[in-house]
C-alpha positions as CSV (number, residue, x, y, z in Angstrom):
1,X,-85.1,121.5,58.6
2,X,-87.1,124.6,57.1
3,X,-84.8,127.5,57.1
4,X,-85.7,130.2,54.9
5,X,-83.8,132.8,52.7
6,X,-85.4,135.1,54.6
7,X,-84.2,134.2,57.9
8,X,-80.8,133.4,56.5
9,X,-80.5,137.5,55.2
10,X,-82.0,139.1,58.8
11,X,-79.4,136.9,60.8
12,X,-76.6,138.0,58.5
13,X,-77.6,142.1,58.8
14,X,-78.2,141.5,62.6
15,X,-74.7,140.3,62.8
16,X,-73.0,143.1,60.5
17,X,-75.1,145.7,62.7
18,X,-74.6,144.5,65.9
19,X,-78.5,145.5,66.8
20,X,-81.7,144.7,66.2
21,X,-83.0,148.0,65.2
22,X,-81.0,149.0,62.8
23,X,-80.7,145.6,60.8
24,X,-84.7,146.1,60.8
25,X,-84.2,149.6,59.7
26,X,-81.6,148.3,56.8
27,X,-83.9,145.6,55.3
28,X,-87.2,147.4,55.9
29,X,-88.9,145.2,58.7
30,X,-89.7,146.2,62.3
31,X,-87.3,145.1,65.1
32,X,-90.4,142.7,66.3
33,X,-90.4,140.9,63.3
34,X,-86.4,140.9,62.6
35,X,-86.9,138.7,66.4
36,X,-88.7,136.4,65.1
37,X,-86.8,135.7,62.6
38,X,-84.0,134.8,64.2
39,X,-86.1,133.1,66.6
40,X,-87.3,131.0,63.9
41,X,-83.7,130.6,63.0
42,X,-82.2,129.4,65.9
43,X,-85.2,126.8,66.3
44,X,-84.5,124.8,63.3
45,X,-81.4,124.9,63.8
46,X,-81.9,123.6,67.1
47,X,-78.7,126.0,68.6
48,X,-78.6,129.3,70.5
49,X,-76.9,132.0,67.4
50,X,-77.4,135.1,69.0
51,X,-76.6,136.0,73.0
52,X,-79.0,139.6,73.7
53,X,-78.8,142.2,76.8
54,X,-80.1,145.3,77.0
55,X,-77.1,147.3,75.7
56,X,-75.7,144.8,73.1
57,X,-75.7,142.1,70.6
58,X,-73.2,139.1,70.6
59,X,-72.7,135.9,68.6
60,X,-72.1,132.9,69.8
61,X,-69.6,130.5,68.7
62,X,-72.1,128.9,66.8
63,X,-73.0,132.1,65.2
64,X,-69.9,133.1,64.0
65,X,-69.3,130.1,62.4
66,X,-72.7,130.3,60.5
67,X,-72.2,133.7,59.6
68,X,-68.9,132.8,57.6
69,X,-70.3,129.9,55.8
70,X,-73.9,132.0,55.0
71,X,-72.2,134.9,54.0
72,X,-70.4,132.9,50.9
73,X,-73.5,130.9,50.0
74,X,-75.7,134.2,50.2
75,X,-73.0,136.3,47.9
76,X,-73.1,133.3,45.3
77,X,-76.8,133.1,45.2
78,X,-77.2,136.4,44.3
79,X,-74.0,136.1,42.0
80,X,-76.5,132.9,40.3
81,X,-79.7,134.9,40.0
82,X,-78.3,138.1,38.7
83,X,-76.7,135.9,35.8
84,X,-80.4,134.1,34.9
85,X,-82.0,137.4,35.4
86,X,-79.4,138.5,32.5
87,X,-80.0,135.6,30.7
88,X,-83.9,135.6,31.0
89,X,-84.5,139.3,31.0
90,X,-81.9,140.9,29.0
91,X,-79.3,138.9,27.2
92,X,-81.5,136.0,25.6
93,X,-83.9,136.0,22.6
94,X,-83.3,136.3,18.6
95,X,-82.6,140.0,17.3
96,X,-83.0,140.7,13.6
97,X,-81.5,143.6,12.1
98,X,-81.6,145.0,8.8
99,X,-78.8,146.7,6.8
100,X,-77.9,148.3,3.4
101,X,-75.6,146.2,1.7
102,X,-72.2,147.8,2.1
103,X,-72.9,148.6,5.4
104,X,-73.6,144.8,6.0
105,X,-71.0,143.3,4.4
106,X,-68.2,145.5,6.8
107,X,-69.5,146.3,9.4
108,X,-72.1,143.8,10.9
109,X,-69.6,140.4,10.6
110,X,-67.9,142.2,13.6
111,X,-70.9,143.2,15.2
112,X,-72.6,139.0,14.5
113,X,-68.8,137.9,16.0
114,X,-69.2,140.5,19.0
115,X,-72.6,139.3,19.6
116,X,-72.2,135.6,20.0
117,X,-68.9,136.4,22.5
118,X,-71.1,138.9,24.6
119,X,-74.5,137.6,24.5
120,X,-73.9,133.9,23.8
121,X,-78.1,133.8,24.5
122,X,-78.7,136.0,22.0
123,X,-79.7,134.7,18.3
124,X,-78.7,137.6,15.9
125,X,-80.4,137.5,12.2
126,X,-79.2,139.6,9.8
127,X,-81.1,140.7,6.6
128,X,-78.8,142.5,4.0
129,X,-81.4,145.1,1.5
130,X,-80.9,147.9,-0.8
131,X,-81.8,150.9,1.9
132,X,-85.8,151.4,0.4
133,X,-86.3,147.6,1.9
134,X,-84.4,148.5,5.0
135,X,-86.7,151.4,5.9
136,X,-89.9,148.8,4.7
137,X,-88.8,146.3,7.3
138,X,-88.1,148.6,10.2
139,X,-91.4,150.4,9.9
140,X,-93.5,146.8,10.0
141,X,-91.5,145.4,12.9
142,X,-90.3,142.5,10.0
143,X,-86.6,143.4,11.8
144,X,-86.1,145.2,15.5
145,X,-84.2,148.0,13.7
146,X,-82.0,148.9,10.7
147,X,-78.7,150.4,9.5
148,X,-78.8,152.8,6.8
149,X,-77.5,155.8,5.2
150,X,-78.4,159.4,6.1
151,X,-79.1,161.6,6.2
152,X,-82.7,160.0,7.2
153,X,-86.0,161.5,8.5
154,X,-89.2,159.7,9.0
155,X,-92.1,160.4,11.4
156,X,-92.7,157.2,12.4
157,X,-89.0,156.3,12.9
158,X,-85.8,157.7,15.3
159,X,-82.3,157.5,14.0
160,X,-79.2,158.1,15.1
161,X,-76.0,158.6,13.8
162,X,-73.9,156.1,14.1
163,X,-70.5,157.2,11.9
164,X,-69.3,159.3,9.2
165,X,-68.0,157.2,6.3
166,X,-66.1,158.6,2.9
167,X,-65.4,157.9,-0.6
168,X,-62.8,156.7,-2.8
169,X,-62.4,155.9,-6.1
170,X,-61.6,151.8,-7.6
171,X,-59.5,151.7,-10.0
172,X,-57.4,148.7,-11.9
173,X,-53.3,149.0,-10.3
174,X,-52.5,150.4,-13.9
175,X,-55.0,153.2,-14.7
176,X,-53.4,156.4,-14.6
177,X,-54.7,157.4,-11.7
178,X,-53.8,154.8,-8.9
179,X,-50.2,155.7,-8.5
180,X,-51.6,158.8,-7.1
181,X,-52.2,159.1,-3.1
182,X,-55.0,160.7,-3.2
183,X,-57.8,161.6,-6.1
184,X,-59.8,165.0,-6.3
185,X,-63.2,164.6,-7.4
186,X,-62.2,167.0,-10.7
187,X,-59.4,163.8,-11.6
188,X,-62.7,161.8,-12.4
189,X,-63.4,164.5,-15.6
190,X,-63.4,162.4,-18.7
191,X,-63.3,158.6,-17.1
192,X,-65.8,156.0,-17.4
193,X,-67.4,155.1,-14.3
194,X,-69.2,152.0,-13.0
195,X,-71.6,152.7,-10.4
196,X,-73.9,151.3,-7.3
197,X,-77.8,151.9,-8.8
198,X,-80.5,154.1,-7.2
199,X,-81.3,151.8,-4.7
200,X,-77.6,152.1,-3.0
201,X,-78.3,155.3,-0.2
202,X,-74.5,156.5,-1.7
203,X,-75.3,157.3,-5.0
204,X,-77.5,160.3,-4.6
205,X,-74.9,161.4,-2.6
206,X,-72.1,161.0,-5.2
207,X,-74.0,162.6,-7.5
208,X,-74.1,165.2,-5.9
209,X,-71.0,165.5,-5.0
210,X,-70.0,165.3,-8.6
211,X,-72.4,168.1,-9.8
212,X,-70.9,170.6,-7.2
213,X,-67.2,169.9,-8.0
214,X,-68.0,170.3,-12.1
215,X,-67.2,166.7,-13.0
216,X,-67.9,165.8,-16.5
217,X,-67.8,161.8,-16.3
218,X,-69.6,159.1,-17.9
219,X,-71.8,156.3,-16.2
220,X,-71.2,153.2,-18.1
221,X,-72.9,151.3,-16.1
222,X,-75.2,151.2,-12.6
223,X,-74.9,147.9,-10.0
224,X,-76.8,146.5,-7.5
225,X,-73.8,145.3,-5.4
226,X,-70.2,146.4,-4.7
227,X,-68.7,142.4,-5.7
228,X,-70.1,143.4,-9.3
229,X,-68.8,146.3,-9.7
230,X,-65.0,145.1,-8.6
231,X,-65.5,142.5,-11.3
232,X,-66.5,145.4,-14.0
233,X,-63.7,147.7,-13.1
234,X,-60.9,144.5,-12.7
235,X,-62.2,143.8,-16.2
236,X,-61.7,147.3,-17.7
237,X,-65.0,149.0,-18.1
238,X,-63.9,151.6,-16.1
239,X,-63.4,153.1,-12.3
240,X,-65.9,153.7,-9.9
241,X,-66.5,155.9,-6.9
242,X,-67.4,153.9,-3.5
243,X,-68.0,154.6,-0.4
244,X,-64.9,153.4,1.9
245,X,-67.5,150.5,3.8
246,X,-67.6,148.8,0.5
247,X,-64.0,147.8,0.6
248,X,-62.1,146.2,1.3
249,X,-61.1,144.7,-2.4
250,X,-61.3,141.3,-3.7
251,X,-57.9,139.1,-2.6
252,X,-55.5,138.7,-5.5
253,X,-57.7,141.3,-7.6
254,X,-55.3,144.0,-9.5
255,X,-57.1,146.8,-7.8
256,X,-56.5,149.9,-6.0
257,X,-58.2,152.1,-3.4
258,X,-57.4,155.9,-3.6
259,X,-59.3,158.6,-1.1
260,X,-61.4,161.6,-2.7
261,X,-60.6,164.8,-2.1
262,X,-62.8,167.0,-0.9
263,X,-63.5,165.0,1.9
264,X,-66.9,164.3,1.2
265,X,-69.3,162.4,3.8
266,X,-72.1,160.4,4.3
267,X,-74.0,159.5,7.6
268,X,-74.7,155.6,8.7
269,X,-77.6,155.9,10.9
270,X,-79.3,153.4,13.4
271,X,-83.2,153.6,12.9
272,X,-85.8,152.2,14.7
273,X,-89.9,152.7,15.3
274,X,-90.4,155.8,17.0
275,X,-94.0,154.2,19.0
276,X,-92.5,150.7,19.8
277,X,-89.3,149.9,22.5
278,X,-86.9,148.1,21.6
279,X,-86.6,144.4,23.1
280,X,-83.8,144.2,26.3
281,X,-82.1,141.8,23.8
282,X,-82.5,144.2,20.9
283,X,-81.2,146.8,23.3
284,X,-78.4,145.1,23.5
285,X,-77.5,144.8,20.7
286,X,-78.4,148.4,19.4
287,X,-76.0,149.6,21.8
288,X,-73.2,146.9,20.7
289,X,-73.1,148.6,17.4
290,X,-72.7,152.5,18.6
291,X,-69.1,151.2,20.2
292,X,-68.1,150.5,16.5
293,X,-65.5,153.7,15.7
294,X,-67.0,156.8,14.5
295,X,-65.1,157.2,11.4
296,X,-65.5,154.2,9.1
297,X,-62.0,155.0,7.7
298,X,-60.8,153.9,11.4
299,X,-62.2,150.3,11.0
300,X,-59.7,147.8,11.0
């Protein structure tokens, strides 16, 4: 027996219409060749499915019957291919994405652990750079796309904001300044700070942040990563100013978190190359990460 798909679907739209013309009209064949396909149908099947007057069409017993057990088989074939075309089109392939390093170390285990529920198909690499290396990567298609800090503009790239995110200040749980609620930047006159470098995309911003509130402070010293810094400030050197995506703290450490006010933001940005389309898998991920919350202070 050769039935066809084909076949199979014109029989089924004959049925639902009731006429030959208009399930050739519905599937975009002529009412000729919708015939012959049930023609054909009926002969390897070796059985009479359809009964045809002038003025109407009728099923037979036979055809009923088939139409009930076709109908399932037709809805769970197309159930099937939709999910490999999902698979093979859209939801399988590796994604690498780039991302400064306090944005990487909050917000993208989520995004990794989202990933692998949602797009089991989907390999997700993730490169953790100081922002410069980031923007390096993105531009020569090393990673799909990046996460940085903005504000950003490039001609060769789009961004798009993706949250706002804040500062606080680090302290140790006895400094004079952590049984406070809340810090203004002027409470930082006179302390000692320990600070992310040049490379962190926060630290032009705190400066100047500092420099418009008047603060008179001391940098003691300037870090590469946040996990160095707690270790600094636990120690005694001094507080420091992060944003809020670098917490949270160490467990068991003797620190403290305090907001800065002013509330004073920065932008975390998704960038890609403005002349080159994101993969479907890439895509996929891209828009996986705009459903984080928009305010990094609302991050569980």
């Amino acid at each position: 027996m050769n039935v066809t798909l084909r076949q199979l679907r014109v029989f089924i739209e004959v049925a639902r219409l009731q006429s030959f013309s208009r399930a050739g009209d519905e599937i975009g064949l002529t009412q000729s060749a919708v015939s012959r396909c049930v023609r054909e149908l009926e002969g390897e099947i070796g059985l009479k499915l359809i009964d045809r007057t002038t003025r109407e069409v009728q099923l037979t017993d036979v055809g009923g019957n088939l139409v009930s057990s076709v109908s399932r088989l037709l809805s769970d074939l197309d159930d099937a291919l939709r999910e490999i075309r999902e698979i093979g089109e859209q939801r399988r392939g590796r994604v690498v994405v780039a991302a400064s390093p306090t944005v990487a170390c909050r917000l993208m285990p989520r995004v990794v652990a989202s990933c692998g529920q949602q797009f089991p198909y989907v390999t997700l690499g993730l490169r953790d750079d100081v922002q410069s290396d980031v923007v390096r990567k993105v531009k020569s298609g090393e990673v799909d796309f990046g996460v940085i800090i903005g504000p950003f503009s490039d001609d060769d790239l789009l961004s798009e904001t993706l949250m706002t995110d804040s500062f606080c200040i680090v302290s140790r749980d006895d400094h004079r300044l952590a049984a406070r609620k809340q810090v203004t930047w002027k409470d930082l006159d006179g302390e000692q700070l320990v600070m992310l470098d040049y490379a962190s995309g926060s630290r032009p911003l705190i400066d100047a942040v500092m420099q418009a509130q008047g603060v008179n402070a001391t940098v003691v010293q300037e870090l590469g990563h946040s996990a160095t810094v707690f270790g600094l400030v636990e120690a005694g050197v001094g507080i420091s100013v992060l944003p809020w995506l670098a917490l949270p703290l160490p467990a068991g450490a003797s620190l403290v978190a305090r907001p800065l006010v002013p509330r004073a933001e920065r932008r975390v940005e998704l960038v890609r190359r403005r002349d080159r389309s994101l993969s479907p898998a890439a895509e996929a991920v891209w828009n996986l990460i705009r459903q984080l919350p928009g305010r990094a202070e609302e991050l569980n």
